[in-house]
ZAMARGU-4260 file (C-alpha; in steps of 0.2 Angstrom, whole numbers, plus 5000, padded with zeros to 4 digits):
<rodrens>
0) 5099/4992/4921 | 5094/5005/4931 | 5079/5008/4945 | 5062/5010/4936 | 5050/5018/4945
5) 5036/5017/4932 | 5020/5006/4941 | 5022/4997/4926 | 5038/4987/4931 | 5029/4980/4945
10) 5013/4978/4934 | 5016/4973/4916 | 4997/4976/4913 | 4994/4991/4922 | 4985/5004/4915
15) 4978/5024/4920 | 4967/5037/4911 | 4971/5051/4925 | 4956/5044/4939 | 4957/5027/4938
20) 4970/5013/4940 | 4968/4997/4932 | 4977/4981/4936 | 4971/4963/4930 | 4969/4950/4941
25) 4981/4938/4932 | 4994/4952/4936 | 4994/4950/4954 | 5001/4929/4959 | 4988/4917/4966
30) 4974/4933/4966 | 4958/4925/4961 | 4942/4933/4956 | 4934/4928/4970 | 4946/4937/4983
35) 4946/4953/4970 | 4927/4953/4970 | 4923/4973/4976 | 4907/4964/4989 | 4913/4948/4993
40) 4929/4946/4991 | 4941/4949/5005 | 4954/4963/5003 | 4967/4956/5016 | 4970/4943/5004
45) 4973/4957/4990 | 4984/4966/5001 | 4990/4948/5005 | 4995/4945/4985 | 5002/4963/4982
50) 5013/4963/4995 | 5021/4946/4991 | 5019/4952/4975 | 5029/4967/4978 | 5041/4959/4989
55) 5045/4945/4976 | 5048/4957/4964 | 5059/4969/4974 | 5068/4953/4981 | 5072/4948/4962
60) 5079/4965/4955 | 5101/4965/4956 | 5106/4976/4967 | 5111/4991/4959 | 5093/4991/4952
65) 5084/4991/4969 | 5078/5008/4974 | 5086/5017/4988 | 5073/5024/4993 | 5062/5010/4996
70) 5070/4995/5007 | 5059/4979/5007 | 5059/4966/5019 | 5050/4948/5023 | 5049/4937/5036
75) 5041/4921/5036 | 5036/4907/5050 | 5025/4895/5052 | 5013/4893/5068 | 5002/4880/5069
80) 4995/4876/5051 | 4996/4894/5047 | 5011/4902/5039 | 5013/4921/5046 | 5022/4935/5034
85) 5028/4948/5041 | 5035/4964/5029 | 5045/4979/5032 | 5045/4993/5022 | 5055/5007/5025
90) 5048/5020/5012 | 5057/5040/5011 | 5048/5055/5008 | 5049/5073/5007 | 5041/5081/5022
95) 5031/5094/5014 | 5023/5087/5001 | 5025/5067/5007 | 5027/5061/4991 | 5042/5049/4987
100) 5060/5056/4988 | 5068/5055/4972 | 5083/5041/4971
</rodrens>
């Protein structure tokens, strides 16, 4: 298998009509309603979800299926009773129209 770059290999459920993006909470591990709620939810968890989300997914491909454009890293540690994530991404673009290189 090959790199897919459709959103939709991230995000089984995802979904677009041309303005708006559509992703179900039960796409996104351990997102609940509550965090996702647009006024009292807290988007650092969201962000929170995607990444490890994203990472987890990126982590799981086989290598020749990994974009080379896109690199993807985590580090985790704990400190006190708190585990801290950290993420690299390493991300190409073209320089003119900042969009994603090709692969």
């Amino acid at each position: 298998m090959a790199f897919d770059p459709a959103p939709s290999s991230l995000f089984p459920s995802w979904s677009e009509d041309g303005t708006t993006i559509s992703v179900p909470i039960a796409s996104i591990a351990n997102l609940t309603a509550a965090e996702a709620d647009g006024t009292t939810g807290d988007w650092r968890a969201v962000m929170g979800r995607i990444l490890d989300d994203a990472f987890n997914y990126y982590d799981g491909l086989a290598d020749a299926d990994k974009p080379t454009k896109l690199t993807f890293q985590r580090n985790r540690y704990e400190a006190g009773a708190s585990i801290v994530c950290k993420y690299t991404i390493l991300w190409s673009t073209d320089i003119d129209a900042i969009s994603t290189t090709a692969e």
